[in-house]
N, C-alpha and C positions, 0 to 999 in steps of 0.2 A: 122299065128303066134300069139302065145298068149302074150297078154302084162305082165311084171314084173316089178320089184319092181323097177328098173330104169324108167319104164313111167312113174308108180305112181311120182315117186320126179321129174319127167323133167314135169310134168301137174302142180305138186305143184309150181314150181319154175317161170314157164308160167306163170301159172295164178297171182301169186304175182306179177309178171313183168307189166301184164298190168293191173291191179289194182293200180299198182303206176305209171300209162304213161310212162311207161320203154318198150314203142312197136314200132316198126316201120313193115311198109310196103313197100315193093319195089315196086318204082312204075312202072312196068313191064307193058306193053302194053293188055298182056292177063290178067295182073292181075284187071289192072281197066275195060280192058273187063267183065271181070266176076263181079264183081261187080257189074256195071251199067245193064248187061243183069241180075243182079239177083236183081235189086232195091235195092240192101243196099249200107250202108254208111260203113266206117273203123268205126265209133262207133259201127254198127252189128256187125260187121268182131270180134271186140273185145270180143263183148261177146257169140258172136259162140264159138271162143276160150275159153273165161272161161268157155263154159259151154261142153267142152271136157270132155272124161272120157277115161277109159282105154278100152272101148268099140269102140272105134273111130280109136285106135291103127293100125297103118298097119306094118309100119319097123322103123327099129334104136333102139338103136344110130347106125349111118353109118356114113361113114369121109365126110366130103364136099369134094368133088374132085378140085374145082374151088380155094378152102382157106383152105392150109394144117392146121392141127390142130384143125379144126371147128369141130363140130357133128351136124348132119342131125336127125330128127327124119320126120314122116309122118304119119299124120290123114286122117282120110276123115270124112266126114259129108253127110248126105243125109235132102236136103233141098225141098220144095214141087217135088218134085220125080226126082230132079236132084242130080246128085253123085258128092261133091266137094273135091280137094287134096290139104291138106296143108302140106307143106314141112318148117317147122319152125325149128329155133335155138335158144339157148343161146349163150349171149357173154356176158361175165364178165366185169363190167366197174365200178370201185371204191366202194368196196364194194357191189356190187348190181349187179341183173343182165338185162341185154337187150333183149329182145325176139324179135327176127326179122321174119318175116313173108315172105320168098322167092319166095313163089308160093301159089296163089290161085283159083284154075280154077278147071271147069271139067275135070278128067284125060284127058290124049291120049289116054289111054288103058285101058284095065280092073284093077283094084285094088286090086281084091284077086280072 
């Protein structure tokens, strides 16, 4: 699936997000797995994420099934020859928005 002009503004909107420490991480068991089996810090994590492009694109927007009303997007990255999946969102909070970072791990499964 090709990305469009909705990834472009949900990357622009990311990327503003954690440019201004508007990120969080969940801290998911496989999440800080990943992490620590991949030596980086959530300062990496952070600019892995800004340095997404619409090249990274996998799916979404899609609904969060778990928090009616949310939208789901999904990147991947390939880091020294490991395949990582980010399942990230926006949440609107006072003018501004929040990028929460759901999942970051090597898939389960293939990605495309």
């Amino acid at each position: 699936m090709s990305a469009s002009w909705q990834t472009v503004l949900f990357l622009i909107y990311a990327k503003k997000a954690v440019s201004s420490s508007q990120f969080t991480l969940i801290p998911r068991k496989k999440n800080l797995d990943a992490l620590a089996e991949a030596g980086i810090t959530v300062g990496h994590l952070k600019k892995i994420i800004s340095d997404l492009t619409p090249e990274n694109y996998i799916r979404g927007p899609e609904p969060d099934l778990t928090i009616p009303n949310e939208i789901l997007w999904v990147f991947r990255v390939i880091m020294e020859s490991t395949e990582y999946y980010l399942k990230l969102k926006l949440i609107p909070e006072k003018n501004k928005w929040n990028l929460i970072c759901i999942s970051f791990h090597p898939p389960d499964r293939p990605l495309r």
